[in-house]
ZAMAR-813284 format. One line per 5 residues: number of its first residue (from 1); for each residue x negated, y negated, z of N, C-alpha, C. Coordinates in steps of 0.2 Angstrom, whole numbers, always signed. Example, Ala and Ser with C-alpha at 12.3 -4.5 7.8 and 13.67 -1.06 7.14 Angstrom:
BEGIN
1) -66,+28,+39,-62,+22,+39,-66,+16,+39; -64,+11,+35,-68,+5,+36,-64,+0,+39
END
This chain:
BEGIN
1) -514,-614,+383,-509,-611,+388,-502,-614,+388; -501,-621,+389,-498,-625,+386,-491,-622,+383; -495,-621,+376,-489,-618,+372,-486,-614,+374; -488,-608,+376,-484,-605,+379,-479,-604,+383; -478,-611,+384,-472,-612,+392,-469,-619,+387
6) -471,-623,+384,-465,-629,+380,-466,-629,+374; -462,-626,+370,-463,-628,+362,-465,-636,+361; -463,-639,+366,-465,-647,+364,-468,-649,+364; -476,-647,+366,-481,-646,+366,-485,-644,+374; -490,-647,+375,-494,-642,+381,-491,-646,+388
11) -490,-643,+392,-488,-646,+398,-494,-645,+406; -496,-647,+410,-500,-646,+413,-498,-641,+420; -499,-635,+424,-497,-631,+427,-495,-635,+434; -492,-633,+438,-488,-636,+444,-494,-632,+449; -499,-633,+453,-504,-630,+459,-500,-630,+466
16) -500,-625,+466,-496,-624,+473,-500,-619,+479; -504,-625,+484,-508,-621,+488,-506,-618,+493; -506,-613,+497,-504,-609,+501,-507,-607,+507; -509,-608,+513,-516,-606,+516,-513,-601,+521; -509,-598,+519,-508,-592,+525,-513,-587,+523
21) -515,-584,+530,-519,-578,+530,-521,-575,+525; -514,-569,+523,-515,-567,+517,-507,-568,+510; -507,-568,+504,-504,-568,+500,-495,-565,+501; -494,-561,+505,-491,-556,+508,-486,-559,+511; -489,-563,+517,-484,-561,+523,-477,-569,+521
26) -478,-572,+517,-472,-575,+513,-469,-574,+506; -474,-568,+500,-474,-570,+494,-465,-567,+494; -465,-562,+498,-455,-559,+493,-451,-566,+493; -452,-569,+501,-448,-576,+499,-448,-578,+492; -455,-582,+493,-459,-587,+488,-456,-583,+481
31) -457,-577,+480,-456,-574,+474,-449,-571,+470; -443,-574,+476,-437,-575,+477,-434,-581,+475; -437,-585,+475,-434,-593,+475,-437,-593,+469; -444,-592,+465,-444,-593,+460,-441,-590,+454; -438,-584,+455,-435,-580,+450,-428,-582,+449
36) -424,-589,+453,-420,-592,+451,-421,-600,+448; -426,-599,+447,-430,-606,+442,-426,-604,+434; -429,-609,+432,-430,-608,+422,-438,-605,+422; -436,-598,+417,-447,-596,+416,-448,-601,+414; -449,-607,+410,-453,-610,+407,-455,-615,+415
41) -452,-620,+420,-455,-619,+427,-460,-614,+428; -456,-608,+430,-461,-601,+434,-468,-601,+430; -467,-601,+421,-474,-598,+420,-479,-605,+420; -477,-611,+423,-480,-614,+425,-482,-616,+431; -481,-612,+437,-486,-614,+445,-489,-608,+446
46) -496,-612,+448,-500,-608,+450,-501,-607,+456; -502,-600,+461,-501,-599,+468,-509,-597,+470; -509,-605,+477,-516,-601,+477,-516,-599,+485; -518,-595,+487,-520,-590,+494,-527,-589,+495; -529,-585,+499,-536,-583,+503,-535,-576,+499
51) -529,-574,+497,-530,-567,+495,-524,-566,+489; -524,-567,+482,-520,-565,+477,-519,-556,+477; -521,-554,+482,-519,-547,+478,-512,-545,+481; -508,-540,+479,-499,-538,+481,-503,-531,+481; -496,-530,+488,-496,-525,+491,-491,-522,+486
56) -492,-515,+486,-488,-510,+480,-482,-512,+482; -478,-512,+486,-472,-515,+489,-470,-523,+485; -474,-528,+486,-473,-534,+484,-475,-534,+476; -479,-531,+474,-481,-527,+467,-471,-525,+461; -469,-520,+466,-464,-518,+465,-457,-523,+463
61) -459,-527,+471,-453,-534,+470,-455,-539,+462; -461,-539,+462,-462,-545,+458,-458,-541,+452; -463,-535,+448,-458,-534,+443,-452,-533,+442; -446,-531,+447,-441,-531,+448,-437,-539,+447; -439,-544,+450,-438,-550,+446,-439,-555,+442
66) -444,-549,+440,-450,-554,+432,-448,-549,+427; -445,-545,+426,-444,-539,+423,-447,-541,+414; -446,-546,+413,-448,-547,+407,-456,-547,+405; -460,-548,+410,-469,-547,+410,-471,-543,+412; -465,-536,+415,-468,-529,+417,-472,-526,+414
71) -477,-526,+416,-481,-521,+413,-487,-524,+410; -488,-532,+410,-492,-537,+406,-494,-543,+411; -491,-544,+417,-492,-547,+420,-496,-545,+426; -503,-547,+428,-508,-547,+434,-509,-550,+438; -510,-548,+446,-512,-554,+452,-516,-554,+450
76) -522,-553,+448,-528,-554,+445,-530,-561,+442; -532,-566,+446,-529,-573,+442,-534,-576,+435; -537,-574,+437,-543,-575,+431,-541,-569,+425; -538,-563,+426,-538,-560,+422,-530,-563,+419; -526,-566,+422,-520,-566,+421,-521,-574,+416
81) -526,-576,+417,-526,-585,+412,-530,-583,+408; -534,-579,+406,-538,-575,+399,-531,-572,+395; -529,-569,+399,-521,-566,+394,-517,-572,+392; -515,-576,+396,-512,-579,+392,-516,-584,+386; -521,-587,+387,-526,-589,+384,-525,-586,+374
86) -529,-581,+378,-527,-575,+371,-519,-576,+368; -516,-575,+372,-508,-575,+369,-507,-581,+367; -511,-587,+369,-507,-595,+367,-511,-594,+358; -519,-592,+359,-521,-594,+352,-518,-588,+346; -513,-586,+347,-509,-581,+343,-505,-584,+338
91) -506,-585,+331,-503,-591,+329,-495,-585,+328; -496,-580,+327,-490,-575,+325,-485,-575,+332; -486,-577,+335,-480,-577,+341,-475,-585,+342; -472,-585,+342,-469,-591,+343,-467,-592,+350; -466,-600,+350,-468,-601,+356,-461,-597,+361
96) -456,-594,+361,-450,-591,+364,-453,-585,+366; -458,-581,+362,-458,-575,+362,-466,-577,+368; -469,-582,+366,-475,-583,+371,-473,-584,+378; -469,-589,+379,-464,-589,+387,-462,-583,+387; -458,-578,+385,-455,-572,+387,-461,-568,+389
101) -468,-569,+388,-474,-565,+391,-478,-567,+396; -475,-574,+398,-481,-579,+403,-475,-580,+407; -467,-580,+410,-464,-581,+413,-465,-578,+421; -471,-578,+422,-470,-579,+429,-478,-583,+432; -476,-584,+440,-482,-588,+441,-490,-583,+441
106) -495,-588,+440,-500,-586,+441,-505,-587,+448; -506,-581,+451,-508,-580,+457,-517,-581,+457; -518,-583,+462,-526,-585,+462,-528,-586,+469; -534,-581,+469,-539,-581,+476,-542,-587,+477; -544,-591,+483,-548,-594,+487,-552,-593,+491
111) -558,-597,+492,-561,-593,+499,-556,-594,+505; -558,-590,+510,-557,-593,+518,-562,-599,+519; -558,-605,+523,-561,-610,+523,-566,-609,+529; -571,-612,+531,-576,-612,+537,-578,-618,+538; -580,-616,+544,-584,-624,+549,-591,-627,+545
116) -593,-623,+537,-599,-624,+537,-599,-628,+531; -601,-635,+533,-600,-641,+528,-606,-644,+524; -610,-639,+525,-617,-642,+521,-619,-637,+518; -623,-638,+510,-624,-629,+507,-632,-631,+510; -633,-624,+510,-641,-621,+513,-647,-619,+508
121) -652,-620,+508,-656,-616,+502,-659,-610,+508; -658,-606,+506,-658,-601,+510,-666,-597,+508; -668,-599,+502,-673,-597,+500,-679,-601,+500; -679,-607,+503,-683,-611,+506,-687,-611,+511; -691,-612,+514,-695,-611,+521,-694,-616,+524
126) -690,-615,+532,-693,-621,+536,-693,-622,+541; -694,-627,+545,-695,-626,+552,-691,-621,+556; -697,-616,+558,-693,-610,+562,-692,-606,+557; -690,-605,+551,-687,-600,+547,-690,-597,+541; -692,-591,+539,-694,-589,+534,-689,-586,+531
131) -688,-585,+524,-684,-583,+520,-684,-575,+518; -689,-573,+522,-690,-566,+520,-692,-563,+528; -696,-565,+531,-699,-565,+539,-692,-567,+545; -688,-571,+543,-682,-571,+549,-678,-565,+546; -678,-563,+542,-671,-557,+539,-673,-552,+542
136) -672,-549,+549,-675,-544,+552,-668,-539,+555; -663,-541,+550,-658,-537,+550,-657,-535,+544; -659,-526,+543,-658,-524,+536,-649,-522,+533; -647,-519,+539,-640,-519,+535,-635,-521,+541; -629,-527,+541,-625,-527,+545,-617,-527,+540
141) -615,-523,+549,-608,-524,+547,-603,-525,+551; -602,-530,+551,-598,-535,+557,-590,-532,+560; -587,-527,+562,-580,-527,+561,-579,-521,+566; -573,-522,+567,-569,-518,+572,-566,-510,+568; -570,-504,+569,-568,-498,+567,-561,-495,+567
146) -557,-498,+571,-549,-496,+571,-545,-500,+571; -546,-506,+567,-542,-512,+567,-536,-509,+560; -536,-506,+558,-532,-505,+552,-533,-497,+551; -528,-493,+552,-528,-487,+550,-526,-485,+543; -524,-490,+537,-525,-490,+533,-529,-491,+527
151) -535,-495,+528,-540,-496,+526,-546,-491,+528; -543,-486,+523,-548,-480,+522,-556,-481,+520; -558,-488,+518,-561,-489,+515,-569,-490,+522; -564,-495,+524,-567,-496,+532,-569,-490,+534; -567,-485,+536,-567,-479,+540,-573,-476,+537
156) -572,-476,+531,-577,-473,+527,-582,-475,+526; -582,-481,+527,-591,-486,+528,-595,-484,+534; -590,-485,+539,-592,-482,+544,-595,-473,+543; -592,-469,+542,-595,-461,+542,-601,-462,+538; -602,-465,+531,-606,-466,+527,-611,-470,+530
161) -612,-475,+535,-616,-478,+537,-620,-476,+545; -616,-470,+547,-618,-466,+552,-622,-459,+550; -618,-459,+543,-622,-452,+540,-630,-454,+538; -634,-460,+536,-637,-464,+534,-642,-465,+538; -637,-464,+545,-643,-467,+553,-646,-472,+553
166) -638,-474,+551,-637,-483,+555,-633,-483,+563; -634,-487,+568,-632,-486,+574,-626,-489,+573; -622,-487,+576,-616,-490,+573,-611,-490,+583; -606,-495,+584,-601,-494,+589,-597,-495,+586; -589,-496,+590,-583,-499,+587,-582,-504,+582
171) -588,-511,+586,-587,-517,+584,-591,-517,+578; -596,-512,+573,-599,-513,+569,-606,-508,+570; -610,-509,+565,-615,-509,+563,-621,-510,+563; -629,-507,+565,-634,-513,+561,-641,-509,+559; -643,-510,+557,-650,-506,+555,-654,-512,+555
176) -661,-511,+558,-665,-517,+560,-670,-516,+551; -674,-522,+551,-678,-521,+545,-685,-517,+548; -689,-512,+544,-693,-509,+546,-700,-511,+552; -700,-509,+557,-706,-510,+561,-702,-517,+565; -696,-520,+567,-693,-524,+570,-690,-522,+574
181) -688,-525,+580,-682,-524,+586,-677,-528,+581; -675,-528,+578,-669,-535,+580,-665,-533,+584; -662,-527,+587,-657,-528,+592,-657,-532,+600; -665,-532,+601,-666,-536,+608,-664,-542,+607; -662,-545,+601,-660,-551,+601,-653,-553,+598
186) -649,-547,+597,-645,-547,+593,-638,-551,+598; -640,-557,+592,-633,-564,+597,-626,-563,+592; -625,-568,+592,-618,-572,+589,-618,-569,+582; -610,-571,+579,-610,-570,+574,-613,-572,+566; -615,-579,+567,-617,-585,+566,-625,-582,+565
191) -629,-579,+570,-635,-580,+571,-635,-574,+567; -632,-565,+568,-634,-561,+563,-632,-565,+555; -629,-567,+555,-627,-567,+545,-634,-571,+544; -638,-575,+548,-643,-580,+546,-648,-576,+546; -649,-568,+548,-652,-563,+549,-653,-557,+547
196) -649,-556,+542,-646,-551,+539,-647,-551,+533; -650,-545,+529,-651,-544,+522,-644,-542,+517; -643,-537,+521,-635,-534,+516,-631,-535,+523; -623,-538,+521,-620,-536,+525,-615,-534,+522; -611,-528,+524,-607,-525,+523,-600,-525,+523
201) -596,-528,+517,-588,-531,+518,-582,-526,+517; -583,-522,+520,-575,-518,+519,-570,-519,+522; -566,-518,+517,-556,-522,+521,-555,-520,+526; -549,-522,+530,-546,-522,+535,-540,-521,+535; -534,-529,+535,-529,-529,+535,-528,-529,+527
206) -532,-532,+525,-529,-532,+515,-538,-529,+513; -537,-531,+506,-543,-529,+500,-549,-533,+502; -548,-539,+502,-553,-544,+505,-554,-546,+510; -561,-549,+514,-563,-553,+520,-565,-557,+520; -563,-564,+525,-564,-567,+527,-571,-568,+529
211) -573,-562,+531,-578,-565,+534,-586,-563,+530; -583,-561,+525,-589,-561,+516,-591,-569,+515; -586,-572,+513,-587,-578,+513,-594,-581,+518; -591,-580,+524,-595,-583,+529,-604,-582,+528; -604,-573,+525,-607,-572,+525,-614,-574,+519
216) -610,-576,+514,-613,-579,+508,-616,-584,+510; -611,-587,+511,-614,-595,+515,-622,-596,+519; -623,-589,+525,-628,-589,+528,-633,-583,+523; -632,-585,+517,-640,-579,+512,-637,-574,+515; -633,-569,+516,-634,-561,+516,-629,-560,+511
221) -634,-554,+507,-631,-550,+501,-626,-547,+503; -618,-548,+500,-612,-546,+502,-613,-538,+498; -610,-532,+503,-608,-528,+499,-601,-527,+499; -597,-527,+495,-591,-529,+493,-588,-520,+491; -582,-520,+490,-579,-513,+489,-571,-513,+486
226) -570,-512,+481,-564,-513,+476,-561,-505,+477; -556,-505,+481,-549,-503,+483,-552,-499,+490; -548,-493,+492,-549,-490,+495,-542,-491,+502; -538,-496,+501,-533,-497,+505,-525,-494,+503; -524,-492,+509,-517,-488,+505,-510,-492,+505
231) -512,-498,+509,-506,-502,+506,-506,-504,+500; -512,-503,+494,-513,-506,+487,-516,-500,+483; -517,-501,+477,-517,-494,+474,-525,-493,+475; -525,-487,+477,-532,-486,+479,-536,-486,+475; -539,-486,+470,-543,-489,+464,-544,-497,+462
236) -539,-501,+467,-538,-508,+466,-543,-513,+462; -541,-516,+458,-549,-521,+460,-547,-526,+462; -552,-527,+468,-552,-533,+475,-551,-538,+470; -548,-544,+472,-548,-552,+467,-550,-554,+473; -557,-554,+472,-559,-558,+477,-561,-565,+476
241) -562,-573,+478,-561,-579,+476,-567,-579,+471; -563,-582,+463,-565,-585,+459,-569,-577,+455; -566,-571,+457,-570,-565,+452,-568,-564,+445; -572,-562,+441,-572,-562,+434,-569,-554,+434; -566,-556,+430,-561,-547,+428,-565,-543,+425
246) -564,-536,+428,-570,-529,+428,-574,-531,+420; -579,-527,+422,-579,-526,+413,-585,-520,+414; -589,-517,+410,-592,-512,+410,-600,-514,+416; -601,-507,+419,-605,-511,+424,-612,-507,+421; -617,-512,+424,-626,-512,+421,-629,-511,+427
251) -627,-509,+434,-630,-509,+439,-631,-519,+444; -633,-518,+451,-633,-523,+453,-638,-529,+450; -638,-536,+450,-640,-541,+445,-640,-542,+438; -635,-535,+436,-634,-538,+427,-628,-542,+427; -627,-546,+422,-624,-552,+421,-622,-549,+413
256) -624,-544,+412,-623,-543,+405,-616,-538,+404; -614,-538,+396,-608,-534,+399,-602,-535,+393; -599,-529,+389,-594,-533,+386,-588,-538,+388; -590,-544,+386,-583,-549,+387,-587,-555,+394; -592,-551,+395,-596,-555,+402,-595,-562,+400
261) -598,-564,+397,-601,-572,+395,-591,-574,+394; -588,-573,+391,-581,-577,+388,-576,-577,+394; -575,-571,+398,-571,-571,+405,-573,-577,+410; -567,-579,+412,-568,-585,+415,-569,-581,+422; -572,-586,+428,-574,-583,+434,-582,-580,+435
266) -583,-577,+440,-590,-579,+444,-593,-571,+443; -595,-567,+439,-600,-563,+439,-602,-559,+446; -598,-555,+451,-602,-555,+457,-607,-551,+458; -605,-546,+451,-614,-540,+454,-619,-545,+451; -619,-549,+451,-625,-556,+450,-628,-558,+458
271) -622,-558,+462,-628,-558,+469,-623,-552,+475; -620,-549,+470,-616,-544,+475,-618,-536,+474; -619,-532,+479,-617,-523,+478,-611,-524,+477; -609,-520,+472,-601,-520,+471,-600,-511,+471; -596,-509,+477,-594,-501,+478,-585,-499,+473
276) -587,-493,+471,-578,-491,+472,-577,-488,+478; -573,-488,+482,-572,-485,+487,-571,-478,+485; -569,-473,+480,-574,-468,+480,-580,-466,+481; -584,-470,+480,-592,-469,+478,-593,-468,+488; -590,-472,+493,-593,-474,+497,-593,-466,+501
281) -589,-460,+502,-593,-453,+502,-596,-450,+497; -595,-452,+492,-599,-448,+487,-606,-450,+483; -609,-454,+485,-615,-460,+483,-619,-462,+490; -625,-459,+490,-628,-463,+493,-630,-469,+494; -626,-474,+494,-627,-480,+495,-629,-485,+499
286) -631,-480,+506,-635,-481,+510,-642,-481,+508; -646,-477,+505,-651,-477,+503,-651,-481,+497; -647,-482,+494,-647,-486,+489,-650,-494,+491; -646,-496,+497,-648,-502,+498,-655,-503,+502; -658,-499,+506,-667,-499,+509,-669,-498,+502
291) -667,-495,+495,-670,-497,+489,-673,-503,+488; -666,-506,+486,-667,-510,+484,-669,-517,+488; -670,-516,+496,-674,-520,+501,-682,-519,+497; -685,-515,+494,-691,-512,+493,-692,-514,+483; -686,-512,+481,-689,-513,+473,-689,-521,+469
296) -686,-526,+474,-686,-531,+469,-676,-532,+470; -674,-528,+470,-666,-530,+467,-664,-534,+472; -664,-533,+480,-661,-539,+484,-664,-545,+483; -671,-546,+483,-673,-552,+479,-669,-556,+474; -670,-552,+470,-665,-555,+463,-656,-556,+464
301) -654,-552,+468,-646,-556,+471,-648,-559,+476; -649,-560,+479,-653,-567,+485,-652,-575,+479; -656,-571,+475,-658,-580,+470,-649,-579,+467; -647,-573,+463,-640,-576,+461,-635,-579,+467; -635,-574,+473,-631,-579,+478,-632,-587,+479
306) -638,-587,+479,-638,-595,+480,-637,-600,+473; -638,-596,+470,-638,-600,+463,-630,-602,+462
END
């Protein structure tokens, strides 16, 4: 990648961490002061936030003062260092014409950070806990129903998860696992995720949540949903921290896939349901997931989550 940015030979990228909420609420600046750089700088710093994706708005800015990588350049951070990658091992391009293609920064997700400092085998039995016997929440979803009137995705989980008959209020969701109360005991936020088989992550204020993350952490099978929000193109793909760029899909736990194995990043239908925000009125995906409580498949994304 290197070459791409100094004819002189390879130079190492400038990492520029960011911990605002989300990508947004400073990038016009940020993406202001870099567009009076030298590109060979720009196509050298990496931006890292809790959320690499651009709002069509900020989408708009960027190519307006990148003009030069319009059409070639992606928030998409993992998909955007495979491009270059590819473009550095091009012997036919010279290095002028390799900076003309890389001259802007690359954007990349992290998690939200959490109070939870030790990793868990969640698949282990212990005192007090069984790995399949304490999970007596079959499906939660943790979230405020009208926190974002543009996160159609949300709204939609919701109608989809009530048409399903799952009990749903403002603040969320929950379906118990079969022949269980879990609502008599339904606590903290902290104690459902440690509870819960699937939990259900649709956006809010942006594409991704914070509180997925949190989620993994405590063993529950994220279902995750790529676009659905109208401040971003509705068919978006979520860049969620460290995801491997689309490729052809085999269903939940396949790992297999044109380009799967060489794309850099984390494989998520390995321990994720991964939704289009279309699907969620037109797919049952509610019964999708009591399936897969019953065939074996949450099993096997349990083992990739933790793995």
């Amino acid at each position: 990648v290197g070459r791409a940015v100094y004819a002189g030979g390879p130079r190492p990228p400038l990492v520029v961490v960011h911990e605002s909420f989300v990508n947004g609420l400073d990038l016009p600046s940020a993406l202001e002061g870099l567009a009076r750089q030298p590109p060979g700088f720009v196509a050298r710093v990496v931006r890292v936030n809790t959320e690499s994706a651009l709002s069509d708005e900020a989408k708009a800015l960027a190519e307006r003062l990148f003009p030069w990588v319009k059409g070639q350049w992606t928030e998409d951070g993992p998909a955007e260092v495979a491009r270059r990658v590819r473009l550095a091992r091009d012997p036919a391009l010279s290095p002028q014409e390799l900076l003309a293609r890389t001259a802007a920064p690359v954007l990349v997700s992290a998690p939200k950070p959490s109070g939870v400092l030790e990793v868990t085998d969640w698949l282990r039995p212990g005192p007090g806990y069984d790995p399949v016997g304490s999970r007596d929440i079959a499906l939660l979803f943790s979230g405020n129903r009208y926190k974002n009137g543009n996160a159609l995705a949300r709204a939609h989980a919701f109608q989809a998860l009530e048409r399903g008959g799952v009990q749903c209020t403002p603040r969320g969701c929950v379906a118990c696992m079969p022949g269980r109360d879990c609502n008599a005991r339904y606590g903290s936020s902290w104690d459902n995720l440690s509870r819960a088989a699937f939990c259900v992550e649709a956006p809010g204020d942006t594409l991704t949540r914070s509180h997925t993350y949190y989620a993994m952490q405590f063993g529950c099978v994220p279902v995750i949903i790529d676009g659905g929000h109208t401040s971003y193109t509705l068919t978006a793909f979520t860049p969620w921290a460290w995801r491997r760029p689309p490729r052809a899909r085999g269903g939940p736990g396949n790992a297999s896939g044109p380009g799967a194995a060489e794309a850099p990043g984390l494989d998520f239908e390995s321990f994720a349901v991964v939704l289009r925000h279309e699907e969620l009125l037109t797919r049952d995906w509610v019964g999708d997931l009591w399936r897969y409580l019953q065939d074996g498949t949450w099993a096997r994304l349990r083992r990739g989550l933790q793995a």
